[in-house]
C-alpha positions in Angstrom: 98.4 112.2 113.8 99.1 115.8 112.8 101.8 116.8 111.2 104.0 119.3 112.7 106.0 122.4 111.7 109.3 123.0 112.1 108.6 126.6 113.2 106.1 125.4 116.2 107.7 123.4 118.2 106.6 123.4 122.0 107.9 124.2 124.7 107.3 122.4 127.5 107.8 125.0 130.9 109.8 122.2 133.0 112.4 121.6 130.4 116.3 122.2 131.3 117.1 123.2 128.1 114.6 126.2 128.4 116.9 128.3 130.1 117.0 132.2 129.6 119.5 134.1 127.4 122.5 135.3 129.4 124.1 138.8 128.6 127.0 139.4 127.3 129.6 140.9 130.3 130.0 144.9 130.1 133.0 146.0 128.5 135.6 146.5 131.1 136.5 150.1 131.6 140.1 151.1 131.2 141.5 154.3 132.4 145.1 155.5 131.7 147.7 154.7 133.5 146.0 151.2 134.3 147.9 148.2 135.1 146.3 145.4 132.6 147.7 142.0 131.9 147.2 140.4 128.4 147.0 136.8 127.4 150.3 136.9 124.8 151.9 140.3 125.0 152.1 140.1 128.9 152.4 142.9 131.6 151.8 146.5 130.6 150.0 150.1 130.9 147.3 152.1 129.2 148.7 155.1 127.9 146.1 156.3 125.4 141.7 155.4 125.4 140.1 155.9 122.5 136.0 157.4 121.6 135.0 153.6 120.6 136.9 152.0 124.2 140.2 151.1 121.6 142.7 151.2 123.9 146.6 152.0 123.5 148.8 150.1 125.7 152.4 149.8 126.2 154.4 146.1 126.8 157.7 147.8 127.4 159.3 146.5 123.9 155.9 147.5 122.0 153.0 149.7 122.0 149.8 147.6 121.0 145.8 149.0 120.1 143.6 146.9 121.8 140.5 146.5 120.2 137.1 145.7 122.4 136.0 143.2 123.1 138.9 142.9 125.1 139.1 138.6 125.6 142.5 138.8 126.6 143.0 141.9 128.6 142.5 141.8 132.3 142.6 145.0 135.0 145.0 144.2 137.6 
């Protein structure tokens, strides 16, 4: 029997666990004056975006920078 490196293992075509790399969703675009929803601050409005897609957004009570990637914040 040969022995076997770590760093050639083979690949067998019909495996299930040979599946291809997904990508990573775009970065949603925000304009101002969007409606967006966030997970904990709730309902509010883009009032400022930023070179690097940062986005400023006011809550009502408080302004918050949101940075991307934005896992939290959703268009409406």
């Amino acid at each position: 029997m040969r022995p076997t490196r770590a760093g050639t293992r083979r690949r067998l075509p019909g495996s299930p666990f040979n599946t291809p790399e997904i990508p990573p969703p775009p970065l949603e675009q925000f304009a101002v004056q969007d409606l967006v929803s966030h997970d904990k601050y709730g309902l509010g409005r883009v009032i400022h975006v930023e070179q690097n897609s940062t986005v400023l957004v006011d809550f009502g009570a408080e302004t918050y920078r949101i940075v991307p990637p934005y896992a939290k914040l959703t268009k409406l």
